[in-house]
ZAMARGU-4260 file (C-alpha; in steps of 0.2 Angstrom, whole numbers, plus 5000, padded with zeros to 4 digits):
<rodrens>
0) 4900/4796/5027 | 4917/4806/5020 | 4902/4814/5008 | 4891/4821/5020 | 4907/4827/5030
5) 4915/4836/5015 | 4897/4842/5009 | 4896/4850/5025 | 4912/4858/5029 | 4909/4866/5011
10) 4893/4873/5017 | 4900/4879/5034 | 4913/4888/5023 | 4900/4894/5011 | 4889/4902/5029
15) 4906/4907/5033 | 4908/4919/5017 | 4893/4925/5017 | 4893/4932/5032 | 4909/4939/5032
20) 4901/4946/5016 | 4885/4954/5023 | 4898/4962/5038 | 4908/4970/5025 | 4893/4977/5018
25) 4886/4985/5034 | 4903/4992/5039 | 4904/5001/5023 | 4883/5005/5023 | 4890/5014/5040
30) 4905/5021/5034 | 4897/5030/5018 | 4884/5036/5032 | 4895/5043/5043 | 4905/5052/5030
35) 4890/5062/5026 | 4889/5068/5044 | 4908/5072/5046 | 4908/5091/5042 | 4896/5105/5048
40) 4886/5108/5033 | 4888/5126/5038 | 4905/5129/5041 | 4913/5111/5033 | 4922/5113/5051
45) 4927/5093/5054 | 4916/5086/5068 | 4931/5078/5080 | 4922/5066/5088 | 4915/5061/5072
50) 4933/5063/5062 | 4939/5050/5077 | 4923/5039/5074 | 4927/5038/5055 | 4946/5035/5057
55) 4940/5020/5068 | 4928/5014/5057 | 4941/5015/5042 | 4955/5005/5052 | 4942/4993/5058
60) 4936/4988/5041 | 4956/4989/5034 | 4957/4974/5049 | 4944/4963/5044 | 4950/4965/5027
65) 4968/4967/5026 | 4969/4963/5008 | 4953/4971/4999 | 4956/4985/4989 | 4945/4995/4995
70) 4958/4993/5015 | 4968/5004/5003 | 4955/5018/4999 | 4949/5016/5019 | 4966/5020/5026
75) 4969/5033/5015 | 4953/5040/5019 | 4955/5038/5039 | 4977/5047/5037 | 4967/5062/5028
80) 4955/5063/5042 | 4966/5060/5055 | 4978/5075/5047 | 4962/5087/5047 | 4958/5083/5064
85) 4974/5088/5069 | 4982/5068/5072 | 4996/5071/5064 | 5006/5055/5070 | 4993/5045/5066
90) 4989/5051/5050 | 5008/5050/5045 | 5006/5030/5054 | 4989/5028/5043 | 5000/5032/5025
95) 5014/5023/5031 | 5003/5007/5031 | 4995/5012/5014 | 5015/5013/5006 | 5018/4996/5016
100) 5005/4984/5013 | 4997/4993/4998 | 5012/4996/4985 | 5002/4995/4969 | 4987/5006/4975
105) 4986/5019/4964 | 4984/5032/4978 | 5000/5027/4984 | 5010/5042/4976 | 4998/5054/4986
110) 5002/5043/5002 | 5019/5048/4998 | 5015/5064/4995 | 5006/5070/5010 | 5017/5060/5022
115) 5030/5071/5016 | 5018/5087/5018 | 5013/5082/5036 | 5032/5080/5040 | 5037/5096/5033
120) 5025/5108/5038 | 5016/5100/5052 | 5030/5092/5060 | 5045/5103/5055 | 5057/5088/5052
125) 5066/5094/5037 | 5077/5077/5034 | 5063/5066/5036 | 5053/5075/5023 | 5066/5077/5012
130) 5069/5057/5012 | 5049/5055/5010 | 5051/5068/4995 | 5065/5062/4987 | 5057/5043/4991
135) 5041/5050/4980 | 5051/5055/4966 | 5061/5038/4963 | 5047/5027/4964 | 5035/5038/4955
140) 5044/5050/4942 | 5030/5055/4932 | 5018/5059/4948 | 5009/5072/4943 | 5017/5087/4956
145) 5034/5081/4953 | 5040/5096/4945 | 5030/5104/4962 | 5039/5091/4971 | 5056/5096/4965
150) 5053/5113/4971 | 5050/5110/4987 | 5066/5099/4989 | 5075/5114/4982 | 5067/5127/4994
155) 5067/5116/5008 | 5077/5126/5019 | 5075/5142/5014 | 5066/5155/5024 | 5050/5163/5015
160) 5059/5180/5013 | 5074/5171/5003 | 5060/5165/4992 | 5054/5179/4990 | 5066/5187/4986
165) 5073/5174/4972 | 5055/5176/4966 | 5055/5195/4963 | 5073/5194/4956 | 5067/5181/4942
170) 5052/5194/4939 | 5064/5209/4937 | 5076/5199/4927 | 5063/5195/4914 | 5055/5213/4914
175) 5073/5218/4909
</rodrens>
């Protein structure tokens, strides 16, 4: 009697996986198909009722799956979309939750990366960008646009005429 009820709790668990399995698999069958419809093919202008559709479908697969890897790559995917399609907030939301629940995702450092961006020169909030920046550059030194990185935080507040001028004064220093 104890057999048969442990032999078929492990087969209800085993039905269980399963089909938790085969869901995963048609929300990413839907996912990659809705990706290739996302752009015009003509312009590569982003489709905002489809750039919302993916963003949903990205979240909702990052839900059913909150630890898979591939969460990660989804809510990446859906923060970029979300920033093309002019979201900013929620794309700034949608990295924020890569950096929180997926530290050792190794497109974390971009996470951090564009969250700055988006801060910077979507939302104009110098501060907060320069705290995402500087954030980027402690946890990740050797991320591959740090020296770009550095920059930024150096030029930050500068207006593009004072650049511009510091850039033609370093060429006419070194002409000379």
């Amino acid at each position: 009697m104890i057999f048969n009820k442990v032999r078929l709790f492990a087969i209800s668990v085993g039905i269980i996986i399963v089909a938790g399995c085969n869901e995963n698999s048609k929300l990413q069958k839907e996912i990659a198909q809705k990706e290739s419809e996302l752009k015009n093919d003509t312009t590569g202008v982003v489709n905002y009722a489809k750039a919302q559709q993916m963003i949903d479908l990205y979240i909702s697969y990052a839900r059913l799956n909150p630890v898979d890897t591939i969460s990660a790559y989804y809510l990446f995917k859906a923060a970029d979309v979300a920033a093309h399609a002019h979201q900013p907030q929620l794309a700034l939301n949608l990295y924020d939750s890569v950096i929180i629940n997926f530290p050792k995702y190794n497109g974390v450092a971009d996470a951090y990366f564009f969250k700055a961006f988006l801060l910077d020169n979507v939302q104009y909030d110098k501060v907060k960008a320069s705290e995402a920046y500087q954030q980027l550059l402690v946890k990740f030194p050797n991320y591959h646009q740090a020296e770009s990185v550095r920059w930024l935080l150096q030029n930050m507040y500068k207006t593009d005429l004072e650049i511009a001028h510091e850039l033609i004064g370093k060429q006419n220093d070194s002409i000379q």
